[in-house]
C-alpha positions as CSV (number, residue, x, y, z in Angstrom):
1,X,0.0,0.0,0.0
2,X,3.0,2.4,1.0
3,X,4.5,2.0,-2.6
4,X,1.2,2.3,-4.5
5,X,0.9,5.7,-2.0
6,X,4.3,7.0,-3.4
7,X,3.9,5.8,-7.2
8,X,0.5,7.8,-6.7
9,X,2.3,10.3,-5.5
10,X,4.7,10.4,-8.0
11,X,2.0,10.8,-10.7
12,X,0.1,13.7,-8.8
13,X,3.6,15.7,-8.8
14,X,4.0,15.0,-12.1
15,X,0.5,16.5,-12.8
16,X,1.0,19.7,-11.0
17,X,4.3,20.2,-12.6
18,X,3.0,20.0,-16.0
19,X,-0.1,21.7,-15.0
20,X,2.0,24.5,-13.7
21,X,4.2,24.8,-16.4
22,X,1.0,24.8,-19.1
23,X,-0.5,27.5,-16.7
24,X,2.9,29.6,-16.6
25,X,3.2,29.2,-20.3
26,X,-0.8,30.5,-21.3
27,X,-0.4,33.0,-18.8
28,X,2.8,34.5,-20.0
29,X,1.7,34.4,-23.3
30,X,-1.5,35.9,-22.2
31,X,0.1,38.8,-20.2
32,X,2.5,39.1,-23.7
33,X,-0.6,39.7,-26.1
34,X,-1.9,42.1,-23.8
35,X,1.5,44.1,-23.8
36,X,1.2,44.1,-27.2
37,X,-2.0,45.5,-27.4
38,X,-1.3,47.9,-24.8
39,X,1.7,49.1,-26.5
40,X,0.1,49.3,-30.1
41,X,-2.4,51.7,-28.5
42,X,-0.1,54.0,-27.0
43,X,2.1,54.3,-30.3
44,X,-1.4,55.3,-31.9
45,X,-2.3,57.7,-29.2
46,X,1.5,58.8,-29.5
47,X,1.0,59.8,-33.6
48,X,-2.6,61.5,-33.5
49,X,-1.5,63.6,-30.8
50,X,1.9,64.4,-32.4
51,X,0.2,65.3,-36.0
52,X,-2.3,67.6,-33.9
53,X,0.5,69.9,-32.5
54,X,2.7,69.5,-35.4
55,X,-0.3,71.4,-36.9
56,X,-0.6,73.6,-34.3
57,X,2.8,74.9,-34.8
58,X,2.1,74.9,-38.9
59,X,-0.6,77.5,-38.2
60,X,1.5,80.1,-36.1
61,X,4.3,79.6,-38.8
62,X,1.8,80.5,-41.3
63,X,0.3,82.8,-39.3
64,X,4.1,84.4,-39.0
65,X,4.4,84.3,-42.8
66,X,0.8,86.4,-43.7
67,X,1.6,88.5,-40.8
68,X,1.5,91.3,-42.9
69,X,-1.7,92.6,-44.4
70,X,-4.8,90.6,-45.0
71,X,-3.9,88.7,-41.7
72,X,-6.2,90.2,-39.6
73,X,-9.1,88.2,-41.9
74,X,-7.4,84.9,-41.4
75,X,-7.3,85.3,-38.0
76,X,-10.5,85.5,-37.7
77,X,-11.5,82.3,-39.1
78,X,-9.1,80.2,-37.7
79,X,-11.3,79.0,-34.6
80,X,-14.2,78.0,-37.2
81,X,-11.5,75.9,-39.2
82,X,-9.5,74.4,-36.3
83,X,-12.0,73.5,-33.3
84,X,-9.1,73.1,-31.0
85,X,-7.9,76.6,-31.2
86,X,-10.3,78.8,-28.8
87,X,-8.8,82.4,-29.6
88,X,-5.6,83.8,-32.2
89,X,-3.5,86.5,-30.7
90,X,-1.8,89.1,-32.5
91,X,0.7,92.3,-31.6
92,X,0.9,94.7,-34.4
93,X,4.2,96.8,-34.4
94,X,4.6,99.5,-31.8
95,X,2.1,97.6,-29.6
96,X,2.6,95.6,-26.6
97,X,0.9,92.0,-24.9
98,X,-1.7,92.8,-22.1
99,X,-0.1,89.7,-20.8
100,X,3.8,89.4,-19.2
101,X,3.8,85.5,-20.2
102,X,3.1,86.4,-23.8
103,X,6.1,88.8,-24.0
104,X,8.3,86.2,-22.0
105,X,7.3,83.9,-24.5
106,X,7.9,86.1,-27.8
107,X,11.6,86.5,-26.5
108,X,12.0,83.4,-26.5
109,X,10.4,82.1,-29.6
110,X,12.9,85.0,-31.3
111,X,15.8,83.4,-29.7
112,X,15.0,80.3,-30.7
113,X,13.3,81.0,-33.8
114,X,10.1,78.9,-33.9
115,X,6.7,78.4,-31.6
116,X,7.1,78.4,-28.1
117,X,5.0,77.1,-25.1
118,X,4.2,80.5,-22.8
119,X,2.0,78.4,-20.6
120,X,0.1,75.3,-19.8
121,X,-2.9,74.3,-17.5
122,X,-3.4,71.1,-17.6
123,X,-6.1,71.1,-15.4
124,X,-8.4,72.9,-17.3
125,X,-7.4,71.6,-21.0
126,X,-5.6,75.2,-22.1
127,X,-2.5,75.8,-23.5
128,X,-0.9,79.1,-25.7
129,X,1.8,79.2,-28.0
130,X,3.6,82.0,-29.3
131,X,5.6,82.8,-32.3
132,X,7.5,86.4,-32.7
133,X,7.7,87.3,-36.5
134,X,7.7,90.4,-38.2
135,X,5.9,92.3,-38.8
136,X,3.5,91.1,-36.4
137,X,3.6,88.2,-33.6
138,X,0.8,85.6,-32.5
139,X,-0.3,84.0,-30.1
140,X,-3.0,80.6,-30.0
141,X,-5.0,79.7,-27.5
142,X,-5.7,75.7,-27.5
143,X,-8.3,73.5,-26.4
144,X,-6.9,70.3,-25.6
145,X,-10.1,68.3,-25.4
146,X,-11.2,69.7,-28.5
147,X,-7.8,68.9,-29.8
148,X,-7.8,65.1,-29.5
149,X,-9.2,63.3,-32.7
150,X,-11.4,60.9,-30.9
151,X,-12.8,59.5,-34.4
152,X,-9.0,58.0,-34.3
153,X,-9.1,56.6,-31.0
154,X,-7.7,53.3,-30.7
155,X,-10.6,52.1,-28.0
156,X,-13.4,53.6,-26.1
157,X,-12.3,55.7,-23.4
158,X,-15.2,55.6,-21.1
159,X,-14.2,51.4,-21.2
160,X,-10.8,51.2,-22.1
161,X,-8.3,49.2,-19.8
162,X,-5.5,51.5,-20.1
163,X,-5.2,55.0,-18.3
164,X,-4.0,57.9,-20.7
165,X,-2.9,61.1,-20.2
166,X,-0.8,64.1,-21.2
167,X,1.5,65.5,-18.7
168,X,3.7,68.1,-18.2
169,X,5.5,69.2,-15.5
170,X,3.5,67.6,-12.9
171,X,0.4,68.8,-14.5
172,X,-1.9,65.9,-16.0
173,X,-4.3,66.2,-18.5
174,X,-6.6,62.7,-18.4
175,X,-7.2,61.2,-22.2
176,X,-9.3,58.2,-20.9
177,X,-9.3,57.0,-17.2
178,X,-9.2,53.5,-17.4
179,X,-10.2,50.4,-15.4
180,X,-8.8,49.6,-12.3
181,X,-5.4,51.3,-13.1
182,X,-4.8,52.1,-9.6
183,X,-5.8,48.5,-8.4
184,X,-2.9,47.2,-6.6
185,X,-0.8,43.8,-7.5
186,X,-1.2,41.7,-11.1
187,X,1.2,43.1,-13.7
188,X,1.8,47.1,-14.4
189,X,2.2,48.0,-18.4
190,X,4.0,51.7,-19.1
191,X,4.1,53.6,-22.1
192,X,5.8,57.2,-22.0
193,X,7.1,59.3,-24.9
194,X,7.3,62.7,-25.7
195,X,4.8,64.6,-28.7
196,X,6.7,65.0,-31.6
197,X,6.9,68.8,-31.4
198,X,9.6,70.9,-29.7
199,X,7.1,73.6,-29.1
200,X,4.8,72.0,-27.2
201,X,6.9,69.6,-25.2
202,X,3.7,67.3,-23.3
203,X,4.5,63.9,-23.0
204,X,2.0,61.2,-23.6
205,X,1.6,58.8,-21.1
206,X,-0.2,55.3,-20.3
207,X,-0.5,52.3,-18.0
208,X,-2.4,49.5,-17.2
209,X,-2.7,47.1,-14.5
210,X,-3.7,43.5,-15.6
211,X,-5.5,41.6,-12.4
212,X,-5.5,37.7,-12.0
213,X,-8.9,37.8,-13.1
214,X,-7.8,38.7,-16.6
215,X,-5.6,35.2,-16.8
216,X,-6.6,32.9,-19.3
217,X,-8.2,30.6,-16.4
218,X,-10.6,29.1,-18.5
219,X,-7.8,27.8,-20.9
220,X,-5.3,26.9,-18.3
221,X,-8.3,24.7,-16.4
222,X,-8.5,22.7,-19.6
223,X,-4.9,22.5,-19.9
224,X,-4.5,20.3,-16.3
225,X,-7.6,18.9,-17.4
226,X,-6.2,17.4,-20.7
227,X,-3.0,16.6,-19.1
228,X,-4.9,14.7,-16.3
229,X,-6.2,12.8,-18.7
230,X,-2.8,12.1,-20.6
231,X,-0.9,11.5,-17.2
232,X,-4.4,8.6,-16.4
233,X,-3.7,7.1,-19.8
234,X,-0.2,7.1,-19.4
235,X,-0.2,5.5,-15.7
236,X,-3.3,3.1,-17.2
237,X,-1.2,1.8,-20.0
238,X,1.8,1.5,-17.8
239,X,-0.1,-0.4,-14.5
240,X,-1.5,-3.1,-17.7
241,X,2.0,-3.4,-18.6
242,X,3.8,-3.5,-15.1
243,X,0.3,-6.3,-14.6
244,X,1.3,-8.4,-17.6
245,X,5.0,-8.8,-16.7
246,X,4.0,-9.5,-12.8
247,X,1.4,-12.0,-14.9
248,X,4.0,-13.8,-16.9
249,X,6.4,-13.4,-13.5
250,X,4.4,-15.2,-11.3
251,X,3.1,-18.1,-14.6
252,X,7.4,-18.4,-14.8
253,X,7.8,-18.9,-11.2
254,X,4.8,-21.2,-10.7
255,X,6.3,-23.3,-13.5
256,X,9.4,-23.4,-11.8
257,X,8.0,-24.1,-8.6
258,X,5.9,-26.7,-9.8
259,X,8.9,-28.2,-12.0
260,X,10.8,-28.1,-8.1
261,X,7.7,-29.9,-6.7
262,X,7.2,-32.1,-8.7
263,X,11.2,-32.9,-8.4
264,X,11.1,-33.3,-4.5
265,X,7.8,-35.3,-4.5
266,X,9.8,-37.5,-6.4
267,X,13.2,-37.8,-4.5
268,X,10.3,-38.1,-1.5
269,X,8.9,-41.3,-3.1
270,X,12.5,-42.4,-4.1
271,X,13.3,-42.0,-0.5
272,X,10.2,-43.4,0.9
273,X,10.0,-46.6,-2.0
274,X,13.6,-47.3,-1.3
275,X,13.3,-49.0,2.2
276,X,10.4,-51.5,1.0
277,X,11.8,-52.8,-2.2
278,X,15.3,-52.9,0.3
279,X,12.6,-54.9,2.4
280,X,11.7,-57.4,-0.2
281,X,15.0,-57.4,-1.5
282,X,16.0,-59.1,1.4
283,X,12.8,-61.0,2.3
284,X,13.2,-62.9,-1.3
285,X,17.1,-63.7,-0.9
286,X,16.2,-65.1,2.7
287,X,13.1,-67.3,0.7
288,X,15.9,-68.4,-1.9
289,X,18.8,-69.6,0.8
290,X,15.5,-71.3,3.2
291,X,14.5,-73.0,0.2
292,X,18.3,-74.1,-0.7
293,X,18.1,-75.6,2.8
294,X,15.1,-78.3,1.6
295,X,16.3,-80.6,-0.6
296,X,12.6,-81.5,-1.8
297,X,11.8,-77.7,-3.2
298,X,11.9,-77.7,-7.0
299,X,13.7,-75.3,-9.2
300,X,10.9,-73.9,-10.3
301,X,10.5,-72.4,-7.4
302,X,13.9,-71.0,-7.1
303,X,13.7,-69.6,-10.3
304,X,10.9,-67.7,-9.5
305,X,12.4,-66.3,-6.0
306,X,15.8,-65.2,-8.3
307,X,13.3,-63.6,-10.8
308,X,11.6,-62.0,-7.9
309,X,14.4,-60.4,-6.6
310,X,16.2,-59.3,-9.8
311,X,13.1,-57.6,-10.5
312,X,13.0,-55.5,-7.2
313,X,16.6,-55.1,-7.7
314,X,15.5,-53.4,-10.8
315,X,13.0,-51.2,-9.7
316,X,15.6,-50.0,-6.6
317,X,17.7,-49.0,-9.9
318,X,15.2,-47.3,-11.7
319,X,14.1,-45.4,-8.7
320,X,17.6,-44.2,-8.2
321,X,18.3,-43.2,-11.8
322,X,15.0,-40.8,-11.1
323,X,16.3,-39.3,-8.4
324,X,19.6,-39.3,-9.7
325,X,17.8,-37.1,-12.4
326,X,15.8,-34.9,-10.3
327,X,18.6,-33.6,-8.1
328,X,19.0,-30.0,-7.5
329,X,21.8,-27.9,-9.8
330,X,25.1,-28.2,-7.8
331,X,26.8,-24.4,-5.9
332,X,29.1,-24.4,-9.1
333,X,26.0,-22.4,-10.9
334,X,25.7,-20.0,-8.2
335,X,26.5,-16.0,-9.1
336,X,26.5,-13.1,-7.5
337,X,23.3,-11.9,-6.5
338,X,22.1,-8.6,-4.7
339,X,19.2,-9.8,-2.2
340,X,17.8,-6.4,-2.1
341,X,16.9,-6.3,-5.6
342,X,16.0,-10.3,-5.0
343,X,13.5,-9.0,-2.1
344,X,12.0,-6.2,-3.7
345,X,11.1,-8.0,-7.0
346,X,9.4,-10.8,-4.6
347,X,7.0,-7.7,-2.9
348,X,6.4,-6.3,-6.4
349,X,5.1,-9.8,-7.7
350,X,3.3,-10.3,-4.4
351,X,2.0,-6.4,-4.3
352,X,-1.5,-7.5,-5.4
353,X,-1.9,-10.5,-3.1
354,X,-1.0,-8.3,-0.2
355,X,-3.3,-6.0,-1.1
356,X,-6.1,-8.2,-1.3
357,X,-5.2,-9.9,1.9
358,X,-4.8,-6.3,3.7
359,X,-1.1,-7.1,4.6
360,X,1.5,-4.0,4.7
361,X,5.0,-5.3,3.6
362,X,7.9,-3.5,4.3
363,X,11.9,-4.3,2.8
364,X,14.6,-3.1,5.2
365,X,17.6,-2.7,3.7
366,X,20.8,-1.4,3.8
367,X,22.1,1.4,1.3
368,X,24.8,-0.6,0.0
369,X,24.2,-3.7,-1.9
370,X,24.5,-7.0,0.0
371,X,25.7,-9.7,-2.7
372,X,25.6,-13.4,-2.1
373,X,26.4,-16.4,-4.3
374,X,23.1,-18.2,-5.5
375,X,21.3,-19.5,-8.0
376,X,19.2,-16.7,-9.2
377,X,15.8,-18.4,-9.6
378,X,16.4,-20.8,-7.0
379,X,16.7,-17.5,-4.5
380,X,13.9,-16.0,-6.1
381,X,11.3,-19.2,-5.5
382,X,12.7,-19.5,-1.9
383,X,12.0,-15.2,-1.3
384,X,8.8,-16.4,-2.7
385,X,7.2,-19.3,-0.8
386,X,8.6,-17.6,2.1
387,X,6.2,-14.8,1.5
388,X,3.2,-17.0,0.7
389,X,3.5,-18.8,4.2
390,X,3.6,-15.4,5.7
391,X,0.7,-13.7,4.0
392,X,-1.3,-17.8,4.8
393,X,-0.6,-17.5,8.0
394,X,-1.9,-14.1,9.0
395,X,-5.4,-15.0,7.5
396,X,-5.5,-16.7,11.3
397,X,-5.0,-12.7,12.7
398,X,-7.0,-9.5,12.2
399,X,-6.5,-7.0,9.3
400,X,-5.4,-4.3,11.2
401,X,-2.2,-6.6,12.8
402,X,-0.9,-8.2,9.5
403,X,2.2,-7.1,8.8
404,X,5.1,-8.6,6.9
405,X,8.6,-7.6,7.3
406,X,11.5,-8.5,5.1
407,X,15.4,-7.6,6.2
408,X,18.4,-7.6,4.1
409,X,21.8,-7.5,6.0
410,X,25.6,-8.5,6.0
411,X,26.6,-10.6,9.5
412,X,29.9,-12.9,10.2
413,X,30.7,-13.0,6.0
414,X,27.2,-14.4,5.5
415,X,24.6,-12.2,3.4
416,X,20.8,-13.0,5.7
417,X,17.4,-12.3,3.9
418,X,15.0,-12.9,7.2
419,X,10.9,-13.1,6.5
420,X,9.0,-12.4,9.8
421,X,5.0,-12.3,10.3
422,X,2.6,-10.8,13.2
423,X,0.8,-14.2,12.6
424,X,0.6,-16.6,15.5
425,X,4.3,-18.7,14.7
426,X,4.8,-22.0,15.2
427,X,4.0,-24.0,18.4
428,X,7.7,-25.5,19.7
429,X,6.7,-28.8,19.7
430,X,6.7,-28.8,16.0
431,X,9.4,-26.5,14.7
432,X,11.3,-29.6,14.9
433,X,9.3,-30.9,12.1
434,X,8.7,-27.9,9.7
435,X,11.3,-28.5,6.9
436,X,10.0,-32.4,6.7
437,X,8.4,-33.6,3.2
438,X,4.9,-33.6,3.5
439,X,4.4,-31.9,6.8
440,X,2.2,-28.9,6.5
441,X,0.4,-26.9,9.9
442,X,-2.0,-25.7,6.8
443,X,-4.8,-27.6,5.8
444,X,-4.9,-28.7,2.4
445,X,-1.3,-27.9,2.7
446,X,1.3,-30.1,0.9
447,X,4.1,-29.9,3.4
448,X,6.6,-29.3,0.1
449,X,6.9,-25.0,0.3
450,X,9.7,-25.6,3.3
451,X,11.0,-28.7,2.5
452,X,11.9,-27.4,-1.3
453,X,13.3,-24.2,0.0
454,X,15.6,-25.3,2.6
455,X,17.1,-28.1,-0.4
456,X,17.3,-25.2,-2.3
457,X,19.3,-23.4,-0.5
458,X,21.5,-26.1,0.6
459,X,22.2,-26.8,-2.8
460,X,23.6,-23.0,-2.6
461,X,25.6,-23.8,-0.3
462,X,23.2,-22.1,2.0
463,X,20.8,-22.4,4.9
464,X,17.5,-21.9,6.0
465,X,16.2,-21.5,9.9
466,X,13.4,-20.9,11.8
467,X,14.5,-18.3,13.9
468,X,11.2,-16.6,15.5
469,X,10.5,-16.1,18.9
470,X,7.9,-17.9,21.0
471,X,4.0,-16.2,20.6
472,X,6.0,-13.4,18.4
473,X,4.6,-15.0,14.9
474,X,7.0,-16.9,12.3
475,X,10.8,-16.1,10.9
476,X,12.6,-17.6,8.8
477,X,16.4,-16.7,8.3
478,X,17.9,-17.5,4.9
479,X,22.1,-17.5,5.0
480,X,23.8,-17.4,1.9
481,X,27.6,-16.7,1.2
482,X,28.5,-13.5,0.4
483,X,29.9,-13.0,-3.0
């Protein structure tokens, strides 16, 4: 349960990982495409504006070129032909400005020879510019809100995102006023640039605060949802295939086990046919030498006796040859072998079975590799049946106490693999008998699981004990030589 916990685990991190990374992505590009726009807009506000004043100042030049006669009619009908321009200004020669700002401002258009700004309040919308000429100098009074060419406005202003404005000096004149472009946190967009006139030197300037509620959420939710999907798919496709190869696992260790079985039932029958046909062996050569005694016994019947016994004689050879046949591969087939990786591909096969029987296994195990020398499969069917006796004897004890623990460790130049239970062990009266043929505490048992195992690992030049303590459940110790 623990390592289906972490695999699930693993999978959920992997989730929020990509989920997060979608997210950061469609956000980012989310928060780019609204730079964008942003940035288009004030470039747009940016070049009306600036061909607005650049007109402004071709008017006073003009102005400054018909300053002469016949002026005093264009004058006139400037205001009708430019909206934006509320009154024109003019000081014949010999005359003088009712207004100290105007002069200030003539003085220096002369020095510099082109319009200047005399003053500016932004408050209100008004501006003036002057231009000293000869014969005559003007003056213009503008109308900034009359100025701005709405009909060219990139986007509503009574709706538009983005805050606008002209400033100058610390003064502000407010274009559009935007929505929530004082709301604190999301992302801040600025746009700043000066009007493309020296003569009227107001700067245009914008910004925009994008809130978390103008994230692409609705994209972004279907983003972890697709790649929920794909992660599912991908851990379905990989759980059939990690299935299948514990399938064909456990089909190759059963045939091997039964193959082992089958083997030691046989050297059991061997063993246990041997001392009868011994029995009658004997029993017919005694017949022969009583009937050798009695001269009046035919040879018939001691041709039958000698038949008798080369036919038993036969079947104690036969008997031998098959066990002979059966025996166990010798330690020369032994390799090294690392019992952690032994142990933990016994609890993956056995994964589902614990499950189903509600029993937590745990591997302890050292950091380091512990090698030994055994026969690779042979190890593997002994971790195994090991592990079935454990999970068949806590059926006897509740869920909530079965527990199986397997240890790896290195001890006295021996590597130990040790399979413990929290089941109800083995009485001491018969731990005597556990690794006999045919002796099982299990009913419907065989009596072979223990029996095969510890000939197994004898054959590796190995051990196996029962090493659990009195009403403490069952352990067996496996000892193998380290490689």
């Amino acid at each position: 349960m623990t390592h289906r916990l972490r695999a699930l685990g693993g999978w959920m991190l992997a989730w929020l990982l990509l989920s997060a990374a979608g997210a950061a992505w469609l956000a980012h590009a989310q928060l780019e495409a609204l730079q964008a726009a942003f940035d288009t807009d004030g470039r747009i506000v940016h070049r009306i504006l600036s061909q607005q004043v650049v007109q402004n100042d071709a008017v006073l030049a003009t102005l400054a070129l018909a300053g002469g006669e016949g002026a005093a009619g264009g004058e006139a009908r400037l205001p009708a032909v430019y909206p934006s321009i509320l009154r024109v200004q003019r000081r014949a020669p010999g005359e003088a400005w009712n207004d100290a700002a105007l002069a200030q401002a003539e003085v220096r258009s002369r020095a510099q020879r082109g319009p200047v700004l005399a003053d500016a309040d932004l408050a209100r919308g008004r501006y003036r510019l002057v231009i000293g000429a000869a014969p005559a100098s003007f003056a213009l009074d503008i109308d900034l809100a009359a100025a701005v060419p709405w009909r060219d406005w990139p986007a509503d202003p009574k709706t538009a995102p983005a805050r606008m404005a002209l400033v100058h000096q610390g003064q502000r004149f407010e274009l559009q006023g935007g929505r929530d472009a004082e709301a604190p946190g999301g992302w801040h967009f600025r746009f700043r640039k000066p009007l493309a006139s020296a003569s009227q030197p107001f700067e245009v300037d914008a910004e925009r605060r994008v809130g978390w509620g103008e994230l692409p959420w609705g994209r972004m939710l279907a983003w972890a949802a697709g790649m929920a999907v794909l992660l599912a798919g991908a851990r379905l496709l990989r759980r059939q295939r990690t299935e299948r190869r514990r399938a064909e696992e456990l089909l190759r260790l059963g045939q091997v086990a039964r193959l082992n079985t089958l083997g030691e039932l046989a050297a059991g029958m061997a063993h246990e046919l041997n001392q009868p046909l011994t029995a009658v062996l004997a029993s017919t050569q005694a017949a022969r030498r009583l009937l050798d005694e009695e001269p009046p016994e035919t040879g018939a019947a001691r041709d039958a006796m000698a038949q008798a016994a080369l036919q038993a004689r036969r079947a104690a050879d036969v008997l031998g040859r098959l066990r002979g046949t059966l025996e166990r591969p010798d330690a020369a087939r032994r390799e090294p072998v690392d019992l952690r990786q032994a142990a933990r591909r016994a609890l993956h096969l056995l994964e589902p079975e614990g499950e189903r029987r509600h029993t937590a296994m745990r591997l302890e195990a050292p950091e380091q590799p512990v090698r030994a020398l055994a026969d690779p499969v042979a190890l593997e069917q002994i971790v195994h049946n090991l592990l079935m006796n454990a999970l068949q004897a806590l059926e006897e004890v509740p869920p909530a106490r079965r527990e199986v623990l397997l240890r790896v460790r290195a001890q006295d130049g021996q590597a130990l693999l040790s399979v413990s239970d929290t089941g109800p062990g083995i009485p001491a009266e018969l731990r005597s008998r556990v690794f006999q043929p045919f002796f099982s505490t299990r009913s419907g048992g065989l009596g072979l699981g223990l029996s095969l195992s510890e000939t197994l690992a004898a054959g590796m030049g190995g051990a196996l004990a029962e090493g659990g303590a009195p009403g403490q459940g069952a352990c067996f110790v496996l000892s193998l030589p380290l490689a």
